[in-house]
C-alpha positions in Angstrom: -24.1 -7.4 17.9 -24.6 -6.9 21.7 -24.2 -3.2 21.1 -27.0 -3.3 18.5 -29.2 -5.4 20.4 -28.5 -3.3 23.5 -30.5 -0.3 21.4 -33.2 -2.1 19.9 -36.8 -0.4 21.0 -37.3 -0.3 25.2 -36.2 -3.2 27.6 -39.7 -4.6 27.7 -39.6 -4.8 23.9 -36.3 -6.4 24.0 -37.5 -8.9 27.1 -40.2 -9.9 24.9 -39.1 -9.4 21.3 -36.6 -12.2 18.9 -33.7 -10.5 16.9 -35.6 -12.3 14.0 -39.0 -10.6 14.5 -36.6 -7.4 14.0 -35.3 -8.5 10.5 -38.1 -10.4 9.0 -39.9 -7.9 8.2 -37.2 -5.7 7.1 -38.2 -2.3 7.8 -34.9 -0.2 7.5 -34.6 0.9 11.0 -33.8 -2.6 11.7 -30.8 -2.1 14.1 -29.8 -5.9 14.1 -29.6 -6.1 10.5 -26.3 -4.5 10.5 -24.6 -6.4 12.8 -25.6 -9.6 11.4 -24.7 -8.6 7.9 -20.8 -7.6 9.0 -20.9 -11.5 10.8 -22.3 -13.3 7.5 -25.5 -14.4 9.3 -27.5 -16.9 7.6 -31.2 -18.2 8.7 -33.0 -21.3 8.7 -36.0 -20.8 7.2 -39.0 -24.0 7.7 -42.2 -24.6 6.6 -44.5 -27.6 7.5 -42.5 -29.5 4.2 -39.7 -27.9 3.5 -36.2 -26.3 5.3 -33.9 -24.0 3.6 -30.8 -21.9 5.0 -30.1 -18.5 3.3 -27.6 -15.9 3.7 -29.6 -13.2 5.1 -27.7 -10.9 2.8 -30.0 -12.7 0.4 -33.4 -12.6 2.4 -33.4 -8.9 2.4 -34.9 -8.0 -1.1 -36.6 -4.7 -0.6 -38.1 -2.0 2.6 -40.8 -4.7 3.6 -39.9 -7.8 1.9 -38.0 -10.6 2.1 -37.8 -13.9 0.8 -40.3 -15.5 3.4 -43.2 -17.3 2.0 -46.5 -17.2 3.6 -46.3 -21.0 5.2 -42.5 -20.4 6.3 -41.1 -19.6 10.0 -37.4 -18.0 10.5 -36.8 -20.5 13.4 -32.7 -20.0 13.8 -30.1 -17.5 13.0 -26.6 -18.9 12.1 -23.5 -17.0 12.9 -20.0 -18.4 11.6 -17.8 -18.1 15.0 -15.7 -14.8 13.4 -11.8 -14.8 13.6 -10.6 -13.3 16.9 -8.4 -11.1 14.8 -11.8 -9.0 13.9 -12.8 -6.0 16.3 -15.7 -4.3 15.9 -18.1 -1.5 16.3 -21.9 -0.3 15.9 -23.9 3.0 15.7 -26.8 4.1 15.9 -28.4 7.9 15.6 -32.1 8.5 16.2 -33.7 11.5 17.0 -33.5 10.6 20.8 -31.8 8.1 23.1 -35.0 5.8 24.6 -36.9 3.6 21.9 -35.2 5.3 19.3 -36.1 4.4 15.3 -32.9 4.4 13.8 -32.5 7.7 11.0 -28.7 6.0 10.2 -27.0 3.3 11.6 -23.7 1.4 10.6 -21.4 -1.7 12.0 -17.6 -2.5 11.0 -15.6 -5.3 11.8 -11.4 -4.6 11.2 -8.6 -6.8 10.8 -5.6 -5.4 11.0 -2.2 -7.1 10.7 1.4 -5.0 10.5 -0.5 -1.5 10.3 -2.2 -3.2 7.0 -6.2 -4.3 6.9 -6.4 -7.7 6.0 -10.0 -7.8 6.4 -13.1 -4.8 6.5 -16.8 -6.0 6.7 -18.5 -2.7 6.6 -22.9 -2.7 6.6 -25.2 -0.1 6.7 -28.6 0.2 8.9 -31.0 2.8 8.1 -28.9 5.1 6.1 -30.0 2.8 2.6 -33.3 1.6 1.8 -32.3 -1.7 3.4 -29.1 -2.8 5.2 -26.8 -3.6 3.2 -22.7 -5.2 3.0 -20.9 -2.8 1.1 -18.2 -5.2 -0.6 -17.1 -2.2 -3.0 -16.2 -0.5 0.3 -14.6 -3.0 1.7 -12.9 -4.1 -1.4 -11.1 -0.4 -1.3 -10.0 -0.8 2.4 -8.4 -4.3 2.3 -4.6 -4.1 1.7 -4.6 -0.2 3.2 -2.1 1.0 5.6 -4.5 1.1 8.6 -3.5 5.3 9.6 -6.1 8.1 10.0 -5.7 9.1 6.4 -7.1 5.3 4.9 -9.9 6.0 7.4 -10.7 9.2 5.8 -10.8 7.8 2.4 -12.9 4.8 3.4 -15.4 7.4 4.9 -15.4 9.3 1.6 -15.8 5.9 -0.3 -19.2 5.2 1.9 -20.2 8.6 1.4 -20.1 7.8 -2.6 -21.2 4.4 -2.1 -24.7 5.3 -0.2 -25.4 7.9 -2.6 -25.2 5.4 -5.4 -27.3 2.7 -3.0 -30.1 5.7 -2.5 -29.6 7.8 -4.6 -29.8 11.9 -4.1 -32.7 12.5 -1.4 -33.8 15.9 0.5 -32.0 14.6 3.7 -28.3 13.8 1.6 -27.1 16.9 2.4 -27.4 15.8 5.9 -27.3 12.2 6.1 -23.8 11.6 4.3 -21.6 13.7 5.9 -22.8 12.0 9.3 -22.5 8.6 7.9 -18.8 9.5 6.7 -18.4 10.9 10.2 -19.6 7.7 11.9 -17.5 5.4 9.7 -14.5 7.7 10.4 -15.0 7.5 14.6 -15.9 4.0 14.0 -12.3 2.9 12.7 -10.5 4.9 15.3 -12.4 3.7 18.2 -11.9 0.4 16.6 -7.8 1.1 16.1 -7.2 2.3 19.4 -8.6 -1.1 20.4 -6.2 -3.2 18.7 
């Protein structure tokens, strides 16, 4: 999350601007989405007569739109304190390093116990129409021998799964094999960490 947040528009933007006011309006370069999706954010959402809490996984509807009504405020964000088992990662390509829109980003959390992953939280930024937790993807890595092979596979798992998220576009040819890429430096950085 601090790595996200750390590339989120210029440091006046950041000095000025709420992680909120980057998801509500859910634009898909949103770089905190990703983060907070691996960490099973939730927000509290108020109104002058109501108060609701939803999984931000849940708020997130389409590029543009999210559950907030007209009279309603995002006035918290809730993150469940994560296990300390979990390490994690973010990253973020744009077409330059200062205030750079996101073209794909992606955050992973591991947990690995005995060489095995107990636990893979896997989201994508920019790289789908809106970020998204890919539980199929995660789903295939849990119970894997954590090795350099498993990561390869996960990679080529995302790579499916995005495709079927988006669907076939001009820039697939480039975008997947860099999203694979990024998942696959992602896990190691994160292995070599544990």
């Amino acid at each position: 999350m601090v790595k996200a947040s750390k590339t989120l528009g210029s440091r006046q933007i950041r000095n000025r601007a709420t992680i909120a006011g980057n998801f509500i309006n859910n634009a898909p370069c949103a770089d905190s989405v990703a983060p907070l999706l691996v960490y099973d954010a939730s927000v509290e959402i108020k109104s002058k007569t109501s108060e609701r809490i939803i999984k931000l996984n849940d708020l997130l509807l389409k590029p543009y739109k999210t559950q907030l009504q007209r009279n309603e405020l995002a006035t918290k964000i809730i993150l469940p304190i994560p296990s300390k088992k979990l390490k994690g990662d973010f990253y973020k390509l744009g077409r330059r390093r200062a205030v750079s829109i996101s073209r794909i980003s992606l955050a992973v959390l591991l947990e690995v116990e005995d060489k095995i992953i107990k636990q893979m939280k896997i989201a994508s930024g920019a790289v789908t129409p809106i970020g998204k937790r890919l539980s199929d993807v995660e789903e295939y890595a849990n119970g894997k021998i954590c090795c350099d092979k498993t990561f390869k596979e996960i990679a080529v798992k995302l790579g499916e799964r995005i495709l079927d998220v988006s669907g076939l576009r001009w820039s697939s040819e480039y975008k997947i094999p860099v999203v694979q890429q990024m998942c696959y430096q992602l896990l190691k950085g994160i292995e070599h960490r544990l």
